[in-house]
C-alpha positions in Angstrom: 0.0 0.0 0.0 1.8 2.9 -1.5 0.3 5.9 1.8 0.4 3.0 4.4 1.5 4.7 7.5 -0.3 8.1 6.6 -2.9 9.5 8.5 -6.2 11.5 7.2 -8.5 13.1 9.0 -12.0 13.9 6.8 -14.7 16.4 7.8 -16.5 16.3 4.1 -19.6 15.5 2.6 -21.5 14.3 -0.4 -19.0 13.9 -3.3 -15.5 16.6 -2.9 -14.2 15.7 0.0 -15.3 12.3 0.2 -13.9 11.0 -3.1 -10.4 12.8 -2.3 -10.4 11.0 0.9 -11.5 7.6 -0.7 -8.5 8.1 -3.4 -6.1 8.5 -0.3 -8.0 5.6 1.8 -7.7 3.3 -2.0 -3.5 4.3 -1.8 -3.3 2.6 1.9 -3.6 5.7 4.5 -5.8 5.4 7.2 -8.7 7.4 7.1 -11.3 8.8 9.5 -14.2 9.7 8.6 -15.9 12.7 10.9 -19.5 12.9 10.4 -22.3 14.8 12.3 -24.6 12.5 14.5 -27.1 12.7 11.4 -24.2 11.7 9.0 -22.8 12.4 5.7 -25.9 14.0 3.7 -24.8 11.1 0.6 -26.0 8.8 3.2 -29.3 9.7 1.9 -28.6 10.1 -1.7 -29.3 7.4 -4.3 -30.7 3.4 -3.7 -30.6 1.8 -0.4 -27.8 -0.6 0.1 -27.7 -1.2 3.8 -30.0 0.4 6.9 -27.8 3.6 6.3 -26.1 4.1 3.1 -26.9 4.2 -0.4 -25.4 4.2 -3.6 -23.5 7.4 -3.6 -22.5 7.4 -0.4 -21.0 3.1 -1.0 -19.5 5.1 -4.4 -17.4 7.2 -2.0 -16.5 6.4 1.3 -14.8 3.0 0.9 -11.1 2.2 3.2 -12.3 4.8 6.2 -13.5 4.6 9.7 -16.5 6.4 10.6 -16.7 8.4 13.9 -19.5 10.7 14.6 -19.2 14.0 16.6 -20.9 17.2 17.3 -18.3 20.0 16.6 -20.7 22.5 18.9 -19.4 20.5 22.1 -16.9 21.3 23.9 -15.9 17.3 24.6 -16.4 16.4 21.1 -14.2 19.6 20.3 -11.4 18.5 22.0 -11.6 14.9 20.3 -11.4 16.2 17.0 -8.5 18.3 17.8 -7.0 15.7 19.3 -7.4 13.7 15.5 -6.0 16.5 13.6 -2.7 16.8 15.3 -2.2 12.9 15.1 -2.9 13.6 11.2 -0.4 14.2 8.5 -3.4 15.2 5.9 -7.0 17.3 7.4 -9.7 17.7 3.9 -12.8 19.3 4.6 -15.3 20.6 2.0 -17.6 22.6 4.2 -19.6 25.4 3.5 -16.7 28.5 3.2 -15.9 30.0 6.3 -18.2 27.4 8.6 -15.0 26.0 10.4 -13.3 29.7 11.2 -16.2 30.1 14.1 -15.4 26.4 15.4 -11.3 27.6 15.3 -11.1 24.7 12.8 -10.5 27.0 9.9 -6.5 26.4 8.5 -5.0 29.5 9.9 -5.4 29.2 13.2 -5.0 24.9 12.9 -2.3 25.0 11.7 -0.7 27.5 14.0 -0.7 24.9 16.2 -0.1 21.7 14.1 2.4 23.4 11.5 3.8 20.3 10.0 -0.5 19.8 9.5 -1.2 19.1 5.4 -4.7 21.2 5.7 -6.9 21.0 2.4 -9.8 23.2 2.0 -12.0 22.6 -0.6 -14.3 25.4 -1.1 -17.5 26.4 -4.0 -16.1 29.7 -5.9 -12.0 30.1 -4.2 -11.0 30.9 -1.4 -9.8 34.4 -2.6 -12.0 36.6 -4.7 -15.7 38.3 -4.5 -17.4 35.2 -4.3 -15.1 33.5 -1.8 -18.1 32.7 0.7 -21.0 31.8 -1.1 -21.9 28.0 -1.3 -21.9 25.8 -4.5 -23.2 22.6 -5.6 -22.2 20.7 -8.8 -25.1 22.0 -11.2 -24.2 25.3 -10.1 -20.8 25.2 -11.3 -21.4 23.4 -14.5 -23.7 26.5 -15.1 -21.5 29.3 -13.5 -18.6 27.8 -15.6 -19.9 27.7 -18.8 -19.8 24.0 -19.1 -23.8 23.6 -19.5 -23.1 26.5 -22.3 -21.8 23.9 -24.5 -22.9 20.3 -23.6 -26.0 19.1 -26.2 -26.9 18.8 -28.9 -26.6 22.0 -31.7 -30.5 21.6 -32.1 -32.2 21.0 -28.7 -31.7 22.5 -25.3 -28.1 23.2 -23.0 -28.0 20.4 -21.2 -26.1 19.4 -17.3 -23.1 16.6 -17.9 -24.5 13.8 -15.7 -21.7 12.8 -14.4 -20.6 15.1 -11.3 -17.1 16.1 -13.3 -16.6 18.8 -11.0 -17.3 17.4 -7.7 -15.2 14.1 -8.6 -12.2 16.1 -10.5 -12.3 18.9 -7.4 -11.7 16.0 -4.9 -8.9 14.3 -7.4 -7.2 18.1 -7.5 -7.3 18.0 -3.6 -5.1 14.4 -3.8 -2.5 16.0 -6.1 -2.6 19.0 -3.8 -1.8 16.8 -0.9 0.9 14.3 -1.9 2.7 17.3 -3.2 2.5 19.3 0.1 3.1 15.8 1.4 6.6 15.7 -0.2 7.6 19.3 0.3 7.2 18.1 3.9 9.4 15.2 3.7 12.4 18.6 2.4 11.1 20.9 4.5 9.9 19.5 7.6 6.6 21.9 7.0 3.2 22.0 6.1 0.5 23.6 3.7 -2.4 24.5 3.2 -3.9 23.2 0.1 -6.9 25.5 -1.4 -8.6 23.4 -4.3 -12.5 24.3 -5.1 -15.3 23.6 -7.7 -15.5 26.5 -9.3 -11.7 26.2 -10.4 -11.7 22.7 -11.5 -15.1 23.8 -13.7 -12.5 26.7 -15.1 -10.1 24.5 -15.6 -12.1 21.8 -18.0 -13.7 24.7 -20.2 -10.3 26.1 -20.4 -9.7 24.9 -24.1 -12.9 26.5 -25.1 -12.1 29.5 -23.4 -9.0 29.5 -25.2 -11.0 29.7 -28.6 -13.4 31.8 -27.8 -10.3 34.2 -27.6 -8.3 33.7 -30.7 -11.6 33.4 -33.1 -14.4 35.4 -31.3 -16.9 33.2 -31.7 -18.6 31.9 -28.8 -18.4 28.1 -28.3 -21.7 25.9 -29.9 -22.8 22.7 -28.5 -21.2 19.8 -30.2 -23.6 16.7 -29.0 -21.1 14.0 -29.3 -18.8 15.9 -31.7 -15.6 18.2 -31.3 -15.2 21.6 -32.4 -11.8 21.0 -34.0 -11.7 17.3 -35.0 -14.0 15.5 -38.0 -14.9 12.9 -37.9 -14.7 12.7 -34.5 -18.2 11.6 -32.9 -21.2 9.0 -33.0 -23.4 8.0 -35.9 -26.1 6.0 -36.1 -25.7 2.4 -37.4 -28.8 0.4 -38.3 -29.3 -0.7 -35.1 -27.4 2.1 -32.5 -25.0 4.5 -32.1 -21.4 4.5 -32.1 -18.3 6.1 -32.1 -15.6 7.1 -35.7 -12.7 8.6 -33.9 -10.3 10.0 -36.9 -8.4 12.2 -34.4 -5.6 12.5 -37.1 -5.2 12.6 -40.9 -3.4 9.3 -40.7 -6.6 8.0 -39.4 -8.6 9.5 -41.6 -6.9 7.9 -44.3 -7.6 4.4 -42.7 -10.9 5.3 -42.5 -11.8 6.3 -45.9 -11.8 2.8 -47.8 -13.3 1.0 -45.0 -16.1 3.6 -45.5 -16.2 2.5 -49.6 -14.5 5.9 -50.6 -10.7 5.4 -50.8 -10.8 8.9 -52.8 -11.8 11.1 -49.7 -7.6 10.2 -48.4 -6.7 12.8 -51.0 -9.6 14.9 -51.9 -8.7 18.7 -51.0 -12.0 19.2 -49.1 -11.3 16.2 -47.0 -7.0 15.7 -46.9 -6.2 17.7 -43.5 -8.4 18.3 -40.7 -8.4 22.0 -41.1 -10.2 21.1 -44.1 -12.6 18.3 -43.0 -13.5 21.0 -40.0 -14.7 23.4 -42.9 -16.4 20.8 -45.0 -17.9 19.0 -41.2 -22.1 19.4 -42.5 -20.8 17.7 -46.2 -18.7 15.1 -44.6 -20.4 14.0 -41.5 -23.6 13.7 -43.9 -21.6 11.6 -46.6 -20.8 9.2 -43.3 -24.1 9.3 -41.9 -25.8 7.8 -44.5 -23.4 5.3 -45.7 -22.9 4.0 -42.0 -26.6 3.5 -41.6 -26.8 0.6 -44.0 -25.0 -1.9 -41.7 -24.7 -2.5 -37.8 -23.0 -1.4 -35.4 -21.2 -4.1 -34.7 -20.5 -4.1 -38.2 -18.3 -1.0 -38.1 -16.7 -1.1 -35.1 -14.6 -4.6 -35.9 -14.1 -3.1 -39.4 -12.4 0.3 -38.0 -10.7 -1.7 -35.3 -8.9 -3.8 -37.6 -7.6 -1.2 -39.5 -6.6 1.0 -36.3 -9.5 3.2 -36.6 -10.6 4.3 -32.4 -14.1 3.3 -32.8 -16.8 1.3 -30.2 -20.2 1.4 -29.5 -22.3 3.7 -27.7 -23.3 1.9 -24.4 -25.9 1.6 -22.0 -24.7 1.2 -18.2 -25.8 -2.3 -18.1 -23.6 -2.8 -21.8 -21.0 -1.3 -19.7 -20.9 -3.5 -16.8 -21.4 -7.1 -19.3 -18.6 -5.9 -21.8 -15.1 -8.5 -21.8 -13.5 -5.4 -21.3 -14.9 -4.0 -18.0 -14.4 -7.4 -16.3 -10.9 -8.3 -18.0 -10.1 -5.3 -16.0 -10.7 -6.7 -12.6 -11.9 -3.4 -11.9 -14.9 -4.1 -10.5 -14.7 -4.7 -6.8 -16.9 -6.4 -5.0 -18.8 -4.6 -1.5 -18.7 -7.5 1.2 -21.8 -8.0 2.8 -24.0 -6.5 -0.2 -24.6 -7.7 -3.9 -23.0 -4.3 -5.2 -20.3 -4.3 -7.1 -18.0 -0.6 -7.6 -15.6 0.5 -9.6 -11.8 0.0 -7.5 -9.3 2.9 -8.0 -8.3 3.3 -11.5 -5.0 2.6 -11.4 -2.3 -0.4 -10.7 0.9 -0.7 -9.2 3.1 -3.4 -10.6 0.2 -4.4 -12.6 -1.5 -5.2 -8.7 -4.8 -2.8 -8.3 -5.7 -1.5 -4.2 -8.0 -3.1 -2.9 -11.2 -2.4 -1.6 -9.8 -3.7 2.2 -13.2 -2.2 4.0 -16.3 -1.2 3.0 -17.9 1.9 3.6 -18.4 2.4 7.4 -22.0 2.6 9.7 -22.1 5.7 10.9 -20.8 5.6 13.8 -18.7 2.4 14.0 -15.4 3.1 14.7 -16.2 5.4 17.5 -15.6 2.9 20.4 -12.3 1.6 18.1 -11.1 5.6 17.7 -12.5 7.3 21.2 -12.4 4.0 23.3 -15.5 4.1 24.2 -19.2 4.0 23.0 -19.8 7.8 22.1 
């Protein structure tokens, strides 16, 4: 376990702060979980799995110990001051300036624990005219532009399901933290790492932003296209969607005589990408219709075998029954439930973490953490 021997202290909530936590608790450090006496909020959010979790909250609080304790008692105070400065990392994702009131805010904590790793995950910054306000995910996706240009050209803006910016936000705090981590294995010191959801929404439109500059023209919604690549997006077979990737002209090349037109390789409109972003309505028609004369299934082993990135579009439950997914050993099994989650996406000498404890009661590690039955 690559962070065995690392303590974290967690005072988070729904997805942020959880999921960086989880990502340290995956890499072997020990992990405990503070939550109020009601709990995480996730604890409510999604399916029931067991008498008090769900689906969201098994998605993100795997490898911890849960304690429970109210931070408005002086007691309980105490206790979690007493964690903290046993910790090398402290993550909280509270609302912006809750802690300062409680003296749990990173200034004055780590005046007194200054070898202390403290990471703050906050809505809008922690510096500018919005440093206070609150956010939630939809939030940023709207305040960030993101919603701006997800759909499709004809319909409505539409949210990206999946929580990006929670999820990226907490992955942002990890980096954050092993880096203070090894700046304190030089220096002896500690940081404060500031991470928050309105940056990491910044930081995935920042490509777009970076065209809106140099052309003017105000980013349009590419459905499953890209503004700069062609063909680079699903069609619709005769029986579904899915995905041409010519990300180069080399590709595009490949994929020209598996479409029946070995011509388009050097015709002018189509040779560069430059050119096949001008011609995009001509092309992706021309593709369209020839594509929806055979199946899916059809196309993608034709465009694989020549090199061509193409695969189907797929339905969660596609997902989860694809050779793929479980060649992976990926999926990691909950003990004590039928649910299976994804593990941590990555492997060390080809050996994945493990899921070594699933996600906590609320409340069970008190006796184990306190010694005794709080």
């Amino acid at each position: 376990m690559m962070l065995a021997g690392v303590k974290v202290v967690e005072l988070g909530q729904n997805l942020a702060g959880p999921f960086g936590t989880q990502i340290l608790g995956d890499l072997g450090a020990d992990v405990i979980k503070v939550e109020r006496p009601t709990g995480d909020d996730a604890r409510a959010w999604g399916a029931p799995v067991t008498d008090d979790t769900t689906t969201m909250y098994q998605s993100l609080n795997r490898n911890k110990k849960s304690v429970t304790l109210n931070l408005k008692a002086d007691e309980d105070m105490a206790r979690m001051m007493a964690l903290i400065g046993d910790a090398d990392i402290f993550l909280h994702n509270m609302r912006p300036g809750s802690l300062k009131s409680l003296g749990l805010d990173a200034q004055t904590v780590r005046a007194q624990f200054p070898k202390l790793i403290y990471c703050d995950i906050g809505a809008f910054g922690h510096i500018g005219p919005l440093a206070g306000q609150p956010g939630y995910e939809p939030l940023m996706q709207a305040y960030g532009g993101l919603i701006s240009i997800n759909g499709h050209p004809d319909g409505p803006m539409a949210r990206i399901a999946v929580s990006l910016i929670d999820l990226g936000t907490g992955m942002w705090s990890v980096i954050g933290a092993l880096a203070a981590l090894h700046h304190r294995h030089q220096s002896g010191e500690g940081c404060t790492v500031n991470t928050s959801l309105y940056e990491t929404a910044l930081t995935w439109g920042n490509y777009h932003m970076a065209e809106y500059q140099v052309t003017g023209k105000v980013p349009p919604r590419q459905a499953s296209g890209h503004p700069a690549v062609v063909p680079y997006q699903a069609f619709e077979a005769s029986d579904g969607l899915f995905m041409i990737l010519a990300g180069n002209d080399r590709l595009f090349a490949k994929l020209a005589p598996v479409l029946g037109h070995p011509e388009w390789a050097d015709d002018p409109r189509y040779k560069t990408n430059p050119e096949r972003v001008k011609h995009r309505d001509e092309l992706i028609d021309a593709v369209t219709n020839i594509v929806a004369k055979d199946t899916r299934d059809h196309w993608v082993e034709k465009l694989r075998a020549v090199g061509v990135p193409s695969a189907p579009v797929q339905t969660m439950p596609e997902v989860l029954a694809t050779p793929q997914t479980a060649g992976l050993n990926i999926m990691q099994n909950v003990p004590g439930t039928d649910l299976n989650l994804v593990g941590l996406p990555m492997s060390f000498d080809g050996q994945r973490p493990a899921m070594r404890t699933a996600p906590p009661p609320l409340g069970s590690a008190n006796a184990d953490v306190f010694g005794d039955d709080t």
